[in-house]
C-alpha positions as CSV (number, residue, x, y, z in Angstrom):
1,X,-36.3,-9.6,88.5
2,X,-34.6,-12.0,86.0
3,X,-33.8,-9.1,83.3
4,X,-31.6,-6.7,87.1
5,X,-30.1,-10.5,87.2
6,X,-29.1,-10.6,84.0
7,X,-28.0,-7.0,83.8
8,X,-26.1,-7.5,87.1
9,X,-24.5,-10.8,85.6
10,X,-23.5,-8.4,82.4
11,X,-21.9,-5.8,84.5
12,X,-19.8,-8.4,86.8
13,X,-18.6,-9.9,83.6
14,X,-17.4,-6.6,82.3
15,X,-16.0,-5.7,85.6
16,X,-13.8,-9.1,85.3
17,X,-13.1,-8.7,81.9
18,X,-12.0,-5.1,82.7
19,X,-9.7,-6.7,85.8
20,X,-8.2,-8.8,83.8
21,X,-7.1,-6.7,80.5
22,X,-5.5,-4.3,83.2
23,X,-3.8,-6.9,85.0
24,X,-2.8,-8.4,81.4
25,X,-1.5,-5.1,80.8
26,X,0.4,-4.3,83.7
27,X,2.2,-7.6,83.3
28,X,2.9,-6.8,80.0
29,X,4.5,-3.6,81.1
30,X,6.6,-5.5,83.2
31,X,7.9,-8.1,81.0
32,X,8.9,-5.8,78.6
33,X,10.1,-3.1,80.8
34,X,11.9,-1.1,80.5
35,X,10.5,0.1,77.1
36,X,11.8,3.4,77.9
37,X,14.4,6.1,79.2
38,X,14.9,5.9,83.1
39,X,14.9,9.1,85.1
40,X,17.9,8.7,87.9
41,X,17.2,12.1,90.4
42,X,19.8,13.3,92.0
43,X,19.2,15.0,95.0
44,X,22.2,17.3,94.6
45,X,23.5,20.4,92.4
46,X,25.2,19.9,89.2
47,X,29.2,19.6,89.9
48,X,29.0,18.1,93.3
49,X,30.7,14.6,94.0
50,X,27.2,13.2,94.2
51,X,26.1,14.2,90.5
52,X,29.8,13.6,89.3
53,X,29.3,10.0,90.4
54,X,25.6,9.7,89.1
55,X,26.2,10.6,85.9
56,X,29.3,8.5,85.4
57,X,26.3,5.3,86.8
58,X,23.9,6.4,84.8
59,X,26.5,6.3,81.5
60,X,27.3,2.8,82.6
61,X,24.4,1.2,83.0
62,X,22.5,2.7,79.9
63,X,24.7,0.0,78.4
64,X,23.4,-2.6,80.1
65,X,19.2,-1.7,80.6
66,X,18.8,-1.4,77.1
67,X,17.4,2.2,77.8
68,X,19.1,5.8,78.8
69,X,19.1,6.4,82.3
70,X,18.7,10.1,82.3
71,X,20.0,12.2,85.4
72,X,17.4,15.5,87.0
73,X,18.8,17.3,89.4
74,X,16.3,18.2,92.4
75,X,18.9,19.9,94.7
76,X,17.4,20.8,98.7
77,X,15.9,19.7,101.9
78,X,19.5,17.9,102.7
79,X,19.6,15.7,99.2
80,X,15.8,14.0,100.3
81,X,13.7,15.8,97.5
82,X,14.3,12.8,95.3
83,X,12.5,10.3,98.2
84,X,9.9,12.6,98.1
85,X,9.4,12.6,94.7
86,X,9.1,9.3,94.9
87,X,6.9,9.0,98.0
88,X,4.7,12.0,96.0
89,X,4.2,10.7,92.4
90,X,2.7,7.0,93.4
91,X,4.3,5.9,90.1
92,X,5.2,2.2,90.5
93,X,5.9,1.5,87.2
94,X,9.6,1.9,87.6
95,X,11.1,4.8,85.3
96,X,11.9,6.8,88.3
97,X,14.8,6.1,90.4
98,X,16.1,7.9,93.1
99,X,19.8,8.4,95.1
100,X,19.0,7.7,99.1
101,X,21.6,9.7,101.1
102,X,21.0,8.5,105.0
103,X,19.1,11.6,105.3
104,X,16.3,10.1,103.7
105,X,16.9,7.8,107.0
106,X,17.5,10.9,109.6
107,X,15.6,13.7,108.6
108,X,12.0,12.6,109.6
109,X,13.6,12.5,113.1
110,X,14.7,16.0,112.8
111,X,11.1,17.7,110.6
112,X,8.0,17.3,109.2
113,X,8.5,15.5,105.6
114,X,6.5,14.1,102.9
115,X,7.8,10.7,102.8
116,X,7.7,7.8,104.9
117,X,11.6,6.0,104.5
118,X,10.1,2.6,105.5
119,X,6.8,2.7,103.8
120,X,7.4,5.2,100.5
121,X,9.8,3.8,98.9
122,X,11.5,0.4,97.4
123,X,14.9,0.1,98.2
124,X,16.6,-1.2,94.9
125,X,20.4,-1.7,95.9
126,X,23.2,0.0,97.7
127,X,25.9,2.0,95.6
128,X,29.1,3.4,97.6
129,X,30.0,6.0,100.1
130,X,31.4,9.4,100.8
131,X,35.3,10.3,101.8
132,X,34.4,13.1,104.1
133,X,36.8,15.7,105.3
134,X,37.3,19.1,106.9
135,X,38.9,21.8,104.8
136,X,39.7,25.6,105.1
137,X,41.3,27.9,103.1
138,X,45.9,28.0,103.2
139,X,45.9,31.3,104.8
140,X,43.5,30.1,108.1
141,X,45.5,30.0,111.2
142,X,44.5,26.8,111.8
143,X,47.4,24.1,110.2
144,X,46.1,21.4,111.6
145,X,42.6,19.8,113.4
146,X,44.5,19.7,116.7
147,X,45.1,23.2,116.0
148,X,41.4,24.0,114.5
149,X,40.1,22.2,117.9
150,X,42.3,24.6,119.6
151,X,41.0,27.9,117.7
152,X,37.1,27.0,118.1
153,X,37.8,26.4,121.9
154,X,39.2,30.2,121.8
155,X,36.8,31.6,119.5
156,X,33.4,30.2,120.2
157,X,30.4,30.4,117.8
158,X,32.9,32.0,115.2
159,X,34.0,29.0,113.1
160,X,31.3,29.0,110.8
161,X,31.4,26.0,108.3
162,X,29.7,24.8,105.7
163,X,27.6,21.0,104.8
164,X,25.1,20.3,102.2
165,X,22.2,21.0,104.5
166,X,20.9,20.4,108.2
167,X,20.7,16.7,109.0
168,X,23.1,15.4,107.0
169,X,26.0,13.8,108.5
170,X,28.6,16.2,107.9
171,X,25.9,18.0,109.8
172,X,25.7,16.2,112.6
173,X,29.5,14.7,112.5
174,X,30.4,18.1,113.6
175,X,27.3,18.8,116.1
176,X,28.7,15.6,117.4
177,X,32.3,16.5,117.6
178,X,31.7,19.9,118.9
179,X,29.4,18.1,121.6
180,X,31.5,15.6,123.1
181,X,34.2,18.3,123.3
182,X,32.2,21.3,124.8
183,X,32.8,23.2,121.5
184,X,30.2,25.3,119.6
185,X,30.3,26.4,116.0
186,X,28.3,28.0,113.6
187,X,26.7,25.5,110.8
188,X,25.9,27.6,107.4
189,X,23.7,24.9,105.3
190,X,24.1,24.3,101.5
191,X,22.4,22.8,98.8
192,X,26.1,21.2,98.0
193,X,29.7,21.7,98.2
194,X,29.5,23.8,94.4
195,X,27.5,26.4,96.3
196,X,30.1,25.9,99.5
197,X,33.0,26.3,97.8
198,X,33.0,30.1,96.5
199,X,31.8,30.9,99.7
200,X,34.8,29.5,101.7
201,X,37.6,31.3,99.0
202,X,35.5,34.0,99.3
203,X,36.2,34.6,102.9
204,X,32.2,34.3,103.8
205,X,32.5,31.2,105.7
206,X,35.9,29.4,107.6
207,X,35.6,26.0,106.7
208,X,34.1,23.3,104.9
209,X,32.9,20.1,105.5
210,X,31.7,17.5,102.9
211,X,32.8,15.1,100.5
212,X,35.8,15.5,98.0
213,X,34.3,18.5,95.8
214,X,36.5,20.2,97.4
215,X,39.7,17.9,96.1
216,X,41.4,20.2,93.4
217,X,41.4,23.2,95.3
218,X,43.4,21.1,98.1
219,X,45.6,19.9,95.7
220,X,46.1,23.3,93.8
221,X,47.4,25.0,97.7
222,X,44.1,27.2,98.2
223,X,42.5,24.7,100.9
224,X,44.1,22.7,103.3
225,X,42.4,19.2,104.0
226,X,42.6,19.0,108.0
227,X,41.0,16.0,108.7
228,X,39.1,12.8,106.9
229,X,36.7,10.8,108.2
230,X,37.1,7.3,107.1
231,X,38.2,4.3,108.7
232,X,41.8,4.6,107.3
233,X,43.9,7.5,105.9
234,X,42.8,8.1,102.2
235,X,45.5,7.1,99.4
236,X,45.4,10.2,97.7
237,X,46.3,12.5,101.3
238,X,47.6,9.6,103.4
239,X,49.5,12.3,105.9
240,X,46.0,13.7,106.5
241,X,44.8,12.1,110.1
242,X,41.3,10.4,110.2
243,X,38.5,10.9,113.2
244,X,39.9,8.3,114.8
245,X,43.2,9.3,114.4
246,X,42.9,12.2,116.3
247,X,41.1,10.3,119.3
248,X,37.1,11.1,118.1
249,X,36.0,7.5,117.8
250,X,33.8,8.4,114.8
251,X,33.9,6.8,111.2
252,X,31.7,8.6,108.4
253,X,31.4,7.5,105.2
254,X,27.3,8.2,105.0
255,X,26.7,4.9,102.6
256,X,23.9,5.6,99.9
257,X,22.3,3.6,97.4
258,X,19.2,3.8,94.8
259,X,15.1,3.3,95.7
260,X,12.4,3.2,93.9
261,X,8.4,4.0,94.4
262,X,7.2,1.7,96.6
263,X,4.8,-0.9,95.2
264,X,7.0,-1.0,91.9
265,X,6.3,-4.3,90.3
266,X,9.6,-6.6,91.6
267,X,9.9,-7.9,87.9
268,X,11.7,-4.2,87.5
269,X,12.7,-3.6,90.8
270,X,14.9,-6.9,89.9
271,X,15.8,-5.1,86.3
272,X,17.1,-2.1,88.0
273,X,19.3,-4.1,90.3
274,X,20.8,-6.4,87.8
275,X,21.5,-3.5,85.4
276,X,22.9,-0.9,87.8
277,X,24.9,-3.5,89.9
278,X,26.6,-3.6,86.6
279,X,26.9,-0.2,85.9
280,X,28.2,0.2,89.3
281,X,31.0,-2.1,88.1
282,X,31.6,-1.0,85.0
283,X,34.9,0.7,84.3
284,X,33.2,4.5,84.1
285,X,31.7,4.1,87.2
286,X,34.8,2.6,88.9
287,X,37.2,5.2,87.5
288,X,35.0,7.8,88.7
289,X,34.5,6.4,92.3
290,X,38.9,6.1,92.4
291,X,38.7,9.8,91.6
292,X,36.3,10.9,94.3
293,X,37.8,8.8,96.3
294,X,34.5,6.5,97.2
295,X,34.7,3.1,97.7
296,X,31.8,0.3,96.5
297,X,29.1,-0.1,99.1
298,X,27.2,-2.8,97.2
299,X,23.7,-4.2,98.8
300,X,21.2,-6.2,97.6
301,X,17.8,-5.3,97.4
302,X,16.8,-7.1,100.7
303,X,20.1,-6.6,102.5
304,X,19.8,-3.0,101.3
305,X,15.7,-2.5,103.3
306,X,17.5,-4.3,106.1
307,X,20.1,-1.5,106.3
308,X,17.5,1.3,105.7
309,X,15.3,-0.1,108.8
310,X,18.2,-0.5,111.2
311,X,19.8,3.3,110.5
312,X,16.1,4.8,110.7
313,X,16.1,3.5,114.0
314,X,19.5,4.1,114.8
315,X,19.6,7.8,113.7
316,X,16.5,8.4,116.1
317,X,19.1,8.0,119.1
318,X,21.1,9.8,118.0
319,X,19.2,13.4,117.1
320,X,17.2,12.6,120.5
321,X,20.5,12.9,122.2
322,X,21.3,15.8,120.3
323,X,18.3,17.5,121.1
324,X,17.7,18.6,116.9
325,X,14.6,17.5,116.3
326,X,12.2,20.6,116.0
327,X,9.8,21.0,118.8
C-alpha cells in the first residue's frame, strides 16, 4: 500500500509539474506575442473594395505589431468562411484574424453554418463601413431609381441584379425594398463585385448592387450610379440621391470589423486592438478608405461584442419577416 501511495504521489507531482510548464509556456507565448506573421482572412475575392481596404490595414499595421500581417483570401458563403475558419481551427493563440461582415451576424438566421457568432469567435475591434449603391450599365433605360422603380413595377422578375451572396445586406436591402413596394426581382449571388462586374457590361445581368468596386466604371460613363445608401449623399457623386432621399427610410452602410478565435488569450486579443486601431489610422489605411469612399467605424473590443449581440438579434426580425430563412 505505501509503495501505490508513493507511486500515486509521483504521478500527481508530474501531473502538476506538467500543468505548470504548459501554463508557463502559454504565458510566455503571450508576453512575447506576436513572435510571428499574422494571417488577416479576408472573406472576399482579390480586387473587391473589401480586400482593397484589407490589404491597405494590413500594410499599416505591420508597422506597428512588429510582425507582417499577411492577407488569404477565402472568398464564399456571403464573406463568412473567414468566421468559420475561425470557429473550425480552435486556434486561440492569436495569429489568425478574421474580417466580420454582418453576415457573420445574419446568416445563421437564414442556414445551417459552422460557427456560432456569439460563442466562436472574439470580437477584436470595429473597422469602417460600406458606401453602398445601385448601378447599371449607360445604355439601361432606366436614368434614374424613380425610373428603375418604375421599370421593375412593368417588368416583374426581370431585373436581375447582382450582390456578393445571399444574406448579405445588399441582399436583403433590396428584398426589402422590393417588399415594402410590392416589387419582385431576380437576385443573381456573387462571390464579389470583381466576379459582378463583367457580368453586368456583359449584358448577363441588369444591375448591380454592392459597395464602390464598381466606382471607375461610373466614373469612366459605362455605369450609371442610381442610388446610394448612406445617411447623406456621398462627396464624390453628391447629385446621386440616397435611400432616404427617395422616400425608403433605409440607411446601409453594413459596419464590419475584425475577430479572433474565441478563447484567444486577452494579452493578444489586447495586441491586436492596439496595433490595428493604429493601422486603421494610419495614413494608408485612411487614404484608401477616402478612395472607397468608407468612413471609420471604430469599436472597442467590448463595445464591439455589444454590437455583435444586439445585430444577431436584430437581424433575426428581420429575415423572420422576410420569410428567408430555409425551412
Amino acid at each position: 500500500m505505501p509503495t501505490q501511495i508513493a507511486r500515486l504521489v509521483h504521478l500527481a507531482r508530474i501531473f502538476a509539474i506538467a500543468v505548470l510548464s504548459a501554463a508557463a509556456s502559454s504565458l510566455a507565448q503571450a508576453q512575447n506575442f506576436p513572435a510571428k506573421p499574422v494571417t488577416l482572412i479576408c472573406p472576399w475575392p482579390p480586387g473587391g473594395s473589401s480586400d482593397l481596404a484589407l490589404r491597405a490595414l494590413a500594410e499599416a499595421t505591420s508597422k506597428y505589431l512588429g510582425q507582417r500581417v499577411v492577407v488569404e483570401n477565402r472568398p464564399g458563403a456571403a464573406g463568412t468562411l473567414g468566421a468559420q475558419a475561425l470557429a473550425v481551427s480552435g486556434r486561440t493563440d492569436g495569429y489568425t484574424v478574421s474580417q466580420l461582415p454582418i453576415t457573420v451576424l445574419r446568416l445563421p438566421h437564414m442556414q445551417k453554418v459552422q460557427f456560432d457568432p456569439l460563442n466562436d469567435i472574439t470580437y477584436v475591434l470595429g473597422l469602417s463601413g460600406y458606401t453602398f449603391g445601385v448601378v447599371v450599365r449607360t445604355d439601361f433605360p432606366a436614368r434614374n431609381w424613380k425610373e428603375f422603380i418604375e421599370y421593375a413595377r412593368a417588368n416583374p422578375g426581370k431585373i436581375s441584379y447582382g450582390t456578393p451572396g445571399n444574406g448579405t445586406s445588399l441582399h436583403i436591402t433590396m428584398e426589402q425594398i422590393a417588399d415594402k413596394l410590392g416589387l419582385k426581382f431576380l437576385h443573381v449571388p456573387f462571390k464579389g463585385v470583381a466576379e459582378s462586374i463583367p457580368m453586368l457590361l456583359g449584358g448577363n445581368i441588369l444591375a448591380i448592387a454592392d459597395s464602390t468596386g464598381w466606382a471607375p466604371h461610373v466614373d469612366s460613363g459605362k455605369m450609371r450610379l442610381l442610388v446610394t445608401w448612406g445617411e447623406h449623399r456621398t462627396k464624390r457623386w453628391p447629385e446621386v440621391p440616397t435611400l432616404l432621399d427617395e422616400g425608403h427610410g433605409i440607411v446601409q452602410n453594413s459596419p464590419y470589423g475584425l475577430g479572433a478565435a474565441k478563447g484567444t488569450d486577452p494579452r493578444a486579443v489586447r495586441v491586436l486592438h492596439d496595433a490595428f486601431k493604429k493601422g486603421m489610422e494610419d495614413p494608408i489605411h485612411v487614404k484608401m478608405l477616402e478612395r472607397l469612399d468608407q468612413d471609420v467605424w471604430y469599436k472597442n473590443s467590448e463595445d464591439y461584442a455589444r454590437y455583435a449581440r444586439e445585430t444577431y438579434a436584430e437581424q433575426k426580425q428581420i429575415i423572420d419577416k422576410l420569410g428567408l430563412a430555409q425551412k
